[in-house]
N, C-alpha and C positions, 0 to 999 in steps of 0.2 A: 504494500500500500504506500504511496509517492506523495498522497494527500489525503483530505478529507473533503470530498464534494457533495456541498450544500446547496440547495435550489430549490424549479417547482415543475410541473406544467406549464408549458405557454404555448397559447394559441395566438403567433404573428395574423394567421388568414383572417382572423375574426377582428383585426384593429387597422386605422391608415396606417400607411407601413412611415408616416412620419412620427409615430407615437414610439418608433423601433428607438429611435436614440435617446429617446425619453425615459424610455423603459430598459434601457442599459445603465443610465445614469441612478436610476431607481434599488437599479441589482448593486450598483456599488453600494450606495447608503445601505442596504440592506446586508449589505457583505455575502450576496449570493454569488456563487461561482460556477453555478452549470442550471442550465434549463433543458428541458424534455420537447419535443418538436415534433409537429407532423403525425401522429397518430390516426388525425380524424377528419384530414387533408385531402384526399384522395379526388375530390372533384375540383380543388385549385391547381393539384398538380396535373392532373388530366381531364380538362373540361369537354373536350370531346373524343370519342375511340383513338387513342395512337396517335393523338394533338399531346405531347408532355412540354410542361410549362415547369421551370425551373429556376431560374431567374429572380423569383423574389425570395424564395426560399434561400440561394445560395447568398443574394444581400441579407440576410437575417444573420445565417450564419458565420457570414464571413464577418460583418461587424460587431457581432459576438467574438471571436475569435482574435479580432483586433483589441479588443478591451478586456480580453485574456477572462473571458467567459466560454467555459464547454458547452459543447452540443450533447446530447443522447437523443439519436436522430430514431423515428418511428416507423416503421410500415404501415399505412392507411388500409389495411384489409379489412378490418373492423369495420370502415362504413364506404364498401362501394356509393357511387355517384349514383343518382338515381337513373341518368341516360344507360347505366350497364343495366342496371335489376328492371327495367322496363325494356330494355332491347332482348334481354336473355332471363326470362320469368324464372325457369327451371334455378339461377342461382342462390332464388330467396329462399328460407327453410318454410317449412311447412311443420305448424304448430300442431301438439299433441292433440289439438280439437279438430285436426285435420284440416286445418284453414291455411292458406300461403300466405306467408308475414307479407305485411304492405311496408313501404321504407318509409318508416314513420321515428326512428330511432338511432338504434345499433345494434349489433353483432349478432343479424340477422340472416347473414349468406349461407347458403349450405356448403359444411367442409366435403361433403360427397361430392360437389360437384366437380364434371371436369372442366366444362365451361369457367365455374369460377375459379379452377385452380390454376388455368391457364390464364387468366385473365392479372392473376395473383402474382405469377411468378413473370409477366411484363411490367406491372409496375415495379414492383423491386427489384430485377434488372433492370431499368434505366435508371431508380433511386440510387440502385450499388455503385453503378457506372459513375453516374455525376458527385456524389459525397463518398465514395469506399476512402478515396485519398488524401479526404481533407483534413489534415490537420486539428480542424478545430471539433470532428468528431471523433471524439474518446468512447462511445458505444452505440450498439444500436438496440430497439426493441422488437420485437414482432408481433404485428401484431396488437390487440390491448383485450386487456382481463379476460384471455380466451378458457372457454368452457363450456359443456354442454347443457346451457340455460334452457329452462321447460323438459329436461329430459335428453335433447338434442332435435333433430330435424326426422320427420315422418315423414318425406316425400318420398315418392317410388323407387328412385335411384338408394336410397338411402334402406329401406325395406330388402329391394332388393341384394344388395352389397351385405346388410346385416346376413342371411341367409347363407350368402358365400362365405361368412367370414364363420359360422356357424358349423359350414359342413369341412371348412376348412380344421377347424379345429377340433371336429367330434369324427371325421372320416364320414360315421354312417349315420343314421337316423335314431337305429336299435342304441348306438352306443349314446347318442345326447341325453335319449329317453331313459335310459339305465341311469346317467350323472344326476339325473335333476329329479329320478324318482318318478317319472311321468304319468305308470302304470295307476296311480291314485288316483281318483275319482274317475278313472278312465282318460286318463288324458292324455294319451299315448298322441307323439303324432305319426303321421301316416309317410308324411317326406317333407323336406327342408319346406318347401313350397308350403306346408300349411302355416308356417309361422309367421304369427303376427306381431307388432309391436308392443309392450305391455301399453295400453291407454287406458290414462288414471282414473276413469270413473269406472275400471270395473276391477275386481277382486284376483290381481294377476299373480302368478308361480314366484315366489324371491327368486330361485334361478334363473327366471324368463329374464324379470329387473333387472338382473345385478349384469345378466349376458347383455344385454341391452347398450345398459352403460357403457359397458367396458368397450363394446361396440364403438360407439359413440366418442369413448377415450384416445381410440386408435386412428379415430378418423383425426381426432387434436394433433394426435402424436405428429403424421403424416405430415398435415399442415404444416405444422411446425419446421418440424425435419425440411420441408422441401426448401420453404424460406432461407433458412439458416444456411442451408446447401447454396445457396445464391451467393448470398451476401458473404459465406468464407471464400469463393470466388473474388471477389472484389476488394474486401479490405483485412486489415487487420487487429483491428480494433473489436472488442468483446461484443458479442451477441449472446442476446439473451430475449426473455418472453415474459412478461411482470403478470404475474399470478396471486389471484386472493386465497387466502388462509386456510380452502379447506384439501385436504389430501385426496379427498374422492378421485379428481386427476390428478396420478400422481407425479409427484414432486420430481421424484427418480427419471420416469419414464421421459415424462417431457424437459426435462434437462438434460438428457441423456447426451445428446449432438448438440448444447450450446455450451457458450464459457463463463456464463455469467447466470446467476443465480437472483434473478428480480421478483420484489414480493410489495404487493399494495395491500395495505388495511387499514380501515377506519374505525378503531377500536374506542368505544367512550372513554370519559378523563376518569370513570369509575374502573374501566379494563383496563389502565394499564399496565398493572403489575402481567395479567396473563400475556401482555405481549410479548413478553420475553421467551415464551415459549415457543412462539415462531423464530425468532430469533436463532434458541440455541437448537431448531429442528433444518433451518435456511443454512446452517453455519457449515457444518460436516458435508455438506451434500457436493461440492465444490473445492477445489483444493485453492480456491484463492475468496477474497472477502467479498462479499454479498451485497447486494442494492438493494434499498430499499426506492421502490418508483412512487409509490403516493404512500400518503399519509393527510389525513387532516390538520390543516392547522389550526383551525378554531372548530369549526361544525361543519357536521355534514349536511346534506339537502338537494331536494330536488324542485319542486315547487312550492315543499315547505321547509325552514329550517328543521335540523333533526338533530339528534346527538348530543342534545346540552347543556351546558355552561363548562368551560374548561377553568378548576381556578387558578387563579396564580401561578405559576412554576409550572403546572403541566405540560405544556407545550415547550417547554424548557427541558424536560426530564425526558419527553418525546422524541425530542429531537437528539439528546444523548445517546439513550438506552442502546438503538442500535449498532453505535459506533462500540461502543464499550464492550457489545454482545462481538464483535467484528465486522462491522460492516464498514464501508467503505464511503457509501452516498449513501443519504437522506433526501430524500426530496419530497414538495409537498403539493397537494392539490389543492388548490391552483395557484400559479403567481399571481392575476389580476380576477376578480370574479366580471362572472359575463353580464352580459348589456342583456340578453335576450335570451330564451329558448328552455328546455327540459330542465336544466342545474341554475337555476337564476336566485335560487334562494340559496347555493352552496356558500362557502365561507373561502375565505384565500387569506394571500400574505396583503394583499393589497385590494383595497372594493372597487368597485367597476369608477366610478371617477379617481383610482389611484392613489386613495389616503391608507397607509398602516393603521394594521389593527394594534392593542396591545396587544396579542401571541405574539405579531410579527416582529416586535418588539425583545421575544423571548429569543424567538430563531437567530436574533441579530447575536445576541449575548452568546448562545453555545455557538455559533459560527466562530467567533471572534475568539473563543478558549480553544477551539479544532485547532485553530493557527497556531497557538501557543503550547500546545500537545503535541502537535503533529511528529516531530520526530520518536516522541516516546509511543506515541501509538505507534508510527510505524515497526519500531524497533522491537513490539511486543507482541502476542498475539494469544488466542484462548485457546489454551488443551485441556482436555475434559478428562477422568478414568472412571467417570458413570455414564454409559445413556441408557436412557430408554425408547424403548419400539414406538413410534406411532407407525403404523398399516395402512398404506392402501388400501390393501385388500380383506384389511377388518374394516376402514371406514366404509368400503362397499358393503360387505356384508351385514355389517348391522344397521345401515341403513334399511336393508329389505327385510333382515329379520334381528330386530336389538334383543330380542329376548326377554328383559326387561323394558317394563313398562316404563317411556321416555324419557330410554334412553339415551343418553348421545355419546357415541365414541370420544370425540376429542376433548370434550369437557370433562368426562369419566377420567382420561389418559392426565389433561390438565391443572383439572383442581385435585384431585384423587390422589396424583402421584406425584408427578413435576414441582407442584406448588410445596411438596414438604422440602423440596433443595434449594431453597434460596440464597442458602451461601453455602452451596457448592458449585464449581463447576459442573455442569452438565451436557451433553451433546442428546440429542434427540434424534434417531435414526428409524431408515426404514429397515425391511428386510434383507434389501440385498448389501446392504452395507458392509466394510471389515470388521470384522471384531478385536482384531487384535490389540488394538491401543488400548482397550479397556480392562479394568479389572473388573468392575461390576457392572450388570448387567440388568434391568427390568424388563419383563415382559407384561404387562399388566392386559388384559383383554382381548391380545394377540391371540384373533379366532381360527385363523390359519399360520400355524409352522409347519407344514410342508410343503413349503415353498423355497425359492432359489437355494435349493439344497442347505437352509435353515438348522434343518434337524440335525444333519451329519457338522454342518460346520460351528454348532452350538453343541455339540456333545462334547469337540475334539476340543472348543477352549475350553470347556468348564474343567476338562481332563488334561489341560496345561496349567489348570491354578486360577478360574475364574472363576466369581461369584454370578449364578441367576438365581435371580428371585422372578418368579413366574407364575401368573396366576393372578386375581380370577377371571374365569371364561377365555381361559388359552388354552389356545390345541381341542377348539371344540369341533371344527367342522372343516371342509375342506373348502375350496376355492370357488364349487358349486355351491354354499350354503347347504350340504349334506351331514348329516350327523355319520358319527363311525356306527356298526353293527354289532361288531364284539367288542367293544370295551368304551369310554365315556373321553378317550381322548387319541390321538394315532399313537404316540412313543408317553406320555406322561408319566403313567399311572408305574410304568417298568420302571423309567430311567429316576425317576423321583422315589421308588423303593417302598409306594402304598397302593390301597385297594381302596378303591373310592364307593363307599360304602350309601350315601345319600348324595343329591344334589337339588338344590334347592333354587330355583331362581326367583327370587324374592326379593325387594326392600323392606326392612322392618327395625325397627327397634326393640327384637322382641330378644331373641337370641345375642346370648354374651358368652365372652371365654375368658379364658386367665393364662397368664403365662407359666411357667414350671417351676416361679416363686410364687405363685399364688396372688400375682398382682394383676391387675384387671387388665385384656388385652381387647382395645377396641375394634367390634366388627360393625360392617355397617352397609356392606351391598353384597347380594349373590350368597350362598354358602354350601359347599363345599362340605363334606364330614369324611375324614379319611381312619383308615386304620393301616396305621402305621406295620410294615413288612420290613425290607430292609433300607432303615429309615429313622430318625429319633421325631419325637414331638416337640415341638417350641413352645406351642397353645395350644389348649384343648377346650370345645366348647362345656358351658357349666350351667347346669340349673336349666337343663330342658331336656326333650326328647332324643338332643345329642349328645346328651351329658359324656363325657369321659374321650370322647371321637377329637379327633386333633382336625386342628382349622389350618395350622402352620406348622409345615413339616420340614425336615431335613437331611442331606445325606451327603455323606461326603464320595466324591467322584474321583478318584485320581489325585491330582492335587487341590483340586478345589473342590465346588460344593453345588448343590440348587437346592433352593428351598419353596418351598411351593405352597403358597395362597389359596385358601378354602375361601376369601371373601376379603373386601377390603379393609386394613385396620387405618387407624388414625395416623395422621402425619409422623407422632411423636412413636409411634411404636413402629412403625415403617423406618425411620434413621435411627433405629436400634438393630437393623438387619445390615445394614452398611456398615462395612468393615473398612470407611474410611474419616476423615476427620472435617470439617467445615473447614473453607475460608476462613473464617475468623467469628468470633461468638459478633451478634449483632440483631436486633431489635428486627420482631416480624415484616415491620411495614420496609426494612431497606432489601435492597436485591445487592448481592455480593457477585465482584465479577472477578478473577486472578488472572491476571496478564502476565504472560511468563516471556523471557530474555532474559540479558545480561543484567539491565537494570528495571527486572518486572516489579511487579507492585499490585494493587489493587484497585479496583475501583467500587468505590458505594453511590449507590440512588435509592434516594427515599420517594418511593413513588404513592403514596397512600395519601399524600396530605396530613402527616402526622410528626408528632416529632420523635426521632430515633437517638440510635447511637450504634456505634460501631466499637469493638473493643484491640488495639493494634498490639500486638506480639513485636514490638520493636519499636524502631523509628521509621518513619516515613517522611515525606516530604509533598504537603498539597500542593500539583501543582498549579491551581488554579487559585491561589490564595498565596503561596513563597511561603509557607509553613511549616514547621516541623512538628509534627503530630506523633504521640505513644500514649498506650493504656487507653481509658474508656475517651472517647471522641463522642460529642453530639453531631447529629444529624437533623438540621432543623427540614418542615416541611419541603417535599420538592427541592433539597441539597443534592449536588453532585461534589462527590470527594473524590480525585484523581491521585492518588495515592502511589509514588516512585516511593521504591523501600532504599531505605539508607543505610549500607553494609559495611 
């Protein structure tokens, strides 16, 4: 990391282009140094078929670039012109009510199409051509917030392709209808050809959904992939695809062919302590440091304000958090708010006649400490020896079947488990991830581990000397949303040394257990009742129907261990299974980050609005205060402590 690049959105097409030097001199006071461009451009840069117009865009950029402000230049696929979706119908999607979207919005094209993907892959050839070499673009995006919104596109080409990709991956008809269980209510199908799309007003198979999506995922992936294919033709500068927060598409897949890992979210001033768990889930997925593309900086809104009131400091602690997490760039939505249209009540750095808000005010302030850090940020960087799983293909899964009554995977994964390591380092992975950097391991939820040879590559660390802990509702089902037949998990119940005796999927308060001092061990989702084989107990449920049956078990593997979760216990009895030590002792409402080099250190944010403290094991040195800081440290509301340790 060479800096820290802070900025927004900006939309040149939508102002006189004599506002452009105005709106430079705006980025200086503000101490912004890179703007986002072009995403939603596509009918300025080609007003009529294979007419491209480029020329005010490269004056934007170029005198951007002269007042040593960055580009992150956009591909416009996101909102064909209306001359293409009216000359070529076939490229609008068609809604799960079976209706063909009218171009009344965005990110309405169908990715099946071939029409649109040739249509796709000429504007970003002539985009790559004329910006691949410019200097003053340091990245590009592809694309904006791609996903398959409503389910994805039902048109015929889209139907049809589903089916191939169905027979493609089940061979024959007998084998789909074997995976998904079909034979149940009769509802075998006959050949590829009978299958229909699940449409939501009627009571459809989780297999059908989940095949569906995944469907739908691949047609992302392709997208993507074809883009990126362009554009590493032409420049050399990082590409990447700025995606919202949830895993459903996943993370892995569609980063797979770029180099830069972009993520937008508008999380309330109440969320954002959970933002950091995108943070440290964005961070490993990539071997260099991550972007953040939007973010709010005061509220969000469309044609009503939304999201509100940010106080004080947040938008301060906002604009941190990521860096500290390892990010690179922050940037926010928007620089200037619009005059007219769909977002007219959203919020920005600057209101439609150009006046700063107080947030903008806040972004000035951490811009201005980036500068003042920037070598020790660069110098240092976050390693984790805990992660935990979040899933793709458990967010798929329990999407169509949660098992529990609403339920939500990422929230389960986030406040459940994540939230008890606030001052630890943590990494957040998917499945196909290494393992080897870690010592401890969480699997929480993870409904499929038979996947990217999971099993075998999770047996062989835990038998080099790793910690999992694993459990509840892992290793329930396979990748169809199928239960196993002989036994309650694929490899569990063996490789963890019990016999799982009940299973309960239940919320309740009702059931409690205790640890093997007799001190109360809190449970509180799903349970699990095991009898212990070759295996010891940790907890055992008490004062019910489970009385004496262990909830938390244990066994040692080789050099290391898995311990396996009948149900979820409380934060504080969870970092009693970690056989590793905090960051540093520190008051719930701060977030602890360890920046490790030559001369690493720490970083604290108090993200709650509350007042904290931090306890240092040394000397330190703030650097955003010339301080030298040991022993108990206050952390007043929305403080950032930059913490170089002094040796």
């Amino acid at each position: 990391m060479d800096k820290v690049y802070v900025g927004a959105a900006y939309y040149p097409e939508l102002w006189d282009e004599s506002e452009v030097d105005k709106d430079i001199c705006r980025c200086k006071e503000l101490h912004i140094n890179t703007l986002r461009i072009g995403e939603f451009a596509w009918s300025k840069m080609e007003p009529r078929e294979k007419e491209f117009h480029f020329d005010w865009l490269h004056r934007v950029v170029d005198k951007l670039y002269a007042a040593g402000i960055s580009t992150v230049l956009c591909t416009p696929t996101c909102t064909p012109p209306r001359w293409l979706m009216r000359k070529y119908p076939e490229t609008r999607m068609v809604g799960n009510d079976g209706v063909r979207t009218e171009v009344s919005s965005r990110c309405h094209p169908c990715k099946t199409s071939e029409i649109m993907r040739e249509k796709n892959r000429l504007i970003v050839t002539e985009m790559a051509k004329a910006f691949g070499a410019h200097p003053g673009v340091i990245g590009w995006q592809i694309d904006n917030e791609i996903f398959p919104y409503g389910d994805g596109c039902y048109c015929p080409q889209c139907i049809g392709a589903f089916r191939k990709y169905l027979e493609n991956k089940y061979g024959t008809i007998a084998s789909l209808n074997r995976a998904w269980g079909m034979d149940r209510w009769s509802l075998d199908y006959d050949s590829f050809d009978d299958i229909q799309p699940p449409y939501p007003k009627e009571w459809k198979h989780p297999s059908l959904r989940a095949a569906w999506w995944r469907f739908q995922c691949e047609q992302i992936y392709s997208y993507v992939a074809e883009q990126a294919q362009i554009l590493h033709a032409h420049t050399t500068a990082p590409v990447g695809t700025d995606m919202m927060v949830h895993n459903r598409l996943s993370y892995y897949r569609t980063n797979d062919c770029l180099d830069v890992v972009q993520f937008n979210h508008y999380n309330t001033a109440a969320d954002l302590p959970k933002t950091a768990f995108s943070y440290d889930f964005l961070r490993p997925i990539k071997d260099r440091p991550f972007w953040v593309t939007e973010t709010q900086v005061g509220w969000n809104g469309s044609e009503v304000a939304e999201s509100g009131y940010r106080p004080q400091g947040n938008c301060y602690v906002n604009t941190w958090l990521p860096i500290a997490k390892g990010a690179e760039m922050n940037l926010y939505w928007l620089y200037r708010a619009h005059r007219s249209g769909h977002e007219l009540a959203h919020g920005a750095l600057l209101s439609t006649a150009a006046r700063p808000y107080r947030v903008s005010e806040e972004v000035t302030k951490a811009a201005t400490e980036f500068g003042r850090c920037a070598d020790w940020l660069s110098a240092t960087s976050v390693k984790s020896k805990i992660a935990i799983h979040y899933s793709a293909t458990a967010a798929q899964n329990f999407e169509y079947a949660p098992m529990l009554k609403n339920f939500d995977y990422r929230t389960a994964v986030a406040d459940w488990f994540y939230d008890a390591f606030r001052h630890y380092n943590v990494d957040v992975i998917d499945t196909p991830h290494d393992l080897d950097e870690y010592d401890v391991i969480l699997s929480p939820f993870l409904s499929t581990v038979d996947e990217n040879g999971l099993k075998e590559r999770m047996t062989a660390w835990v038998q080099n000397g790793g910690t999992w802990i694993v459990g509840p509702m892992s290793d329930i089902m396979d990748a169809d949303i199928s239960k196993y037949t002989d036994r309650p998990f694929s490899f569990l119940e063996e490789f963890a040394g019990v016999y799982t005796k009940y299973q309960l999927p239940l919320k309740n308060d009702v059931l409690k257990a205790t640890w093997r001092d007799g001190t109360e061990c809190a449970v509180s989702e799903y349970f699990d009742a095991y009898v212990t084989a070759d295996s010891e107990s940790l907890a055992k449920y008490a004062g019910s129907e489970f009385d004496g049956l262990s909830v938390i078990t244990r066994r040692n593997v080789g050099k290391g261990c898995v311990i396996l979760l009948g149900s979820v216990p409380s934060h504080k009895d969870l970092r009693k299974l970690v056989p590793l030590p905090p960051i540093a002792e520190a008051s719930g409402s701060v977030t602890l980050v360890r920046r490790s080099g030559k001369d690493g250190g720490i970083i604290a944010l108090e993200t709650e609005n509350k007042e904290g403290y931090i306890v240092c094991k040394g000397k330190y040195k703030d650097l955003l205060t010339e301080k030298t800081v040991c022993g108990k440290v206050g952390v007043n509301p929305h403080q950032v402590l930059v913490l170089r340790e002094i040796k």
